[in-house]
N, C-alpha and C positions, 0 to 999 in steps of 0.2 A: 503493500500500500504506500510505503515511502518514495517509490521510486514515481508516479505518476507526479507527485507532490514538487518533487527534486524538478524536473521537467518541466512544468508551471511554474515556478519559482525564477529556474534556469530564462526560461522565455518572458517570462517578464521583464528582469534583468536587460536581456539582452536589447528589447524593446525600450525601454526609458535610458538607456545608453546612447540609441540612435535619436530618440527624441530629443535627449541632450546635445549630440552633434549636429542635428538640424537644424536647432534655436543657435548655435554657435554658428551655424553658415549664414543664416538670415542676417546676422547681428554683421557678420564679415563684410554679405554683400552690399548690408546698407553702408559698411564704411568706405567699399569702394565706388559705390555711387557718389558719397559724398566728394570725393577725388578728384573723379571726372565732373562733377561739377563746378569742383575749382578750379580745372585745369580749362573749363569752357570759362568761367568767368575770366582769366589770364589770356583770354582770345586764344587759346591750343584747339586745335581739331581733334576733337577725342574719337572720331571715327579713326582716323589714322593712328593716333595712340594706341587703340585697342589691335589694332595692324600690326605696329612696331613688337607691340606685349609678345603678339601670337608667333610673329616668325623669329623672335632674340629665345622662344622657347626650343624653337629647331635648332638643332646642331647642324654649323656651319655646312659638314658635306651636303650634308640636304639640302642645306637651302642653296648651295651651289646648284645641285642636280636641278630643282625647283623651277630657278631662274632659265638655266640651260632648255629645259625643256618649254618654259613659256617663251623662250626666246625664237624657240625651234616652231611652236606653233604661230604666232606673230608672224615668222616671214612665211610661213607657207597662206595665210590670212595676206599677206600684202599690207601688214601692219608693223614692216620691222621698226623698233623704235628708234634705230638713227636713225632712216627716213621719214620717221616724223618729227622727231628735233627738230629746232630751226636753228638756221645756217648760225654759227658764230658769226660774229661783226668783224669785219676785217678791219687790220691790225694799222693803225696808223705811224707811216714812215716818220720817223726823227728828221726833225731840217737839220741838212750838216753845213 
């Protein structure tokens, strides 16, 4: 009879532990909201912030391969991104 008991006990447990880690994410997330709205007050684009977070979380090779590969799809799109650069300003001669 003790063991049905033990079980019940065990799972409750385990439930108000996660409830506890849920109330600790909520509490997280609202401080990172509060963040990004400073970083909006500071005039920052926090859609691009949240860009920068995600890809400084990839390890460099990857995001080498990342780039490569959207690079490779861009020219086959007729979208390579030097040719949508614009030209540098040419370079004005020194009077000698």
């Amino acid at each position: 009879m003790t063991r049905p008991n033990f079980a019940s006990q065990q799972l409750k447990q385990l439930i108000e532990r996660i409830e506890r880690l849920e109330a600790e994410k909520a509490a997280i997330a609202g401080d990172i909201r509060e963040i990004y709205a400073e970083a909006k007050g500071h005039g920052f684009d926090t859609k691009i912030m949240r860009q920068a977070i995600r890809t400084r979380a990839i390890p460099k090779v990857e995001r080498d391969e990342q780039a490569a590969l959207l690079d490779l799809y861009l020219h086959a799109l007729g979208m390579d991104r030097e040719a949508e650069a614009p030209a540098p300003a040419p370079m004005l001669q020194a009077a000698e």
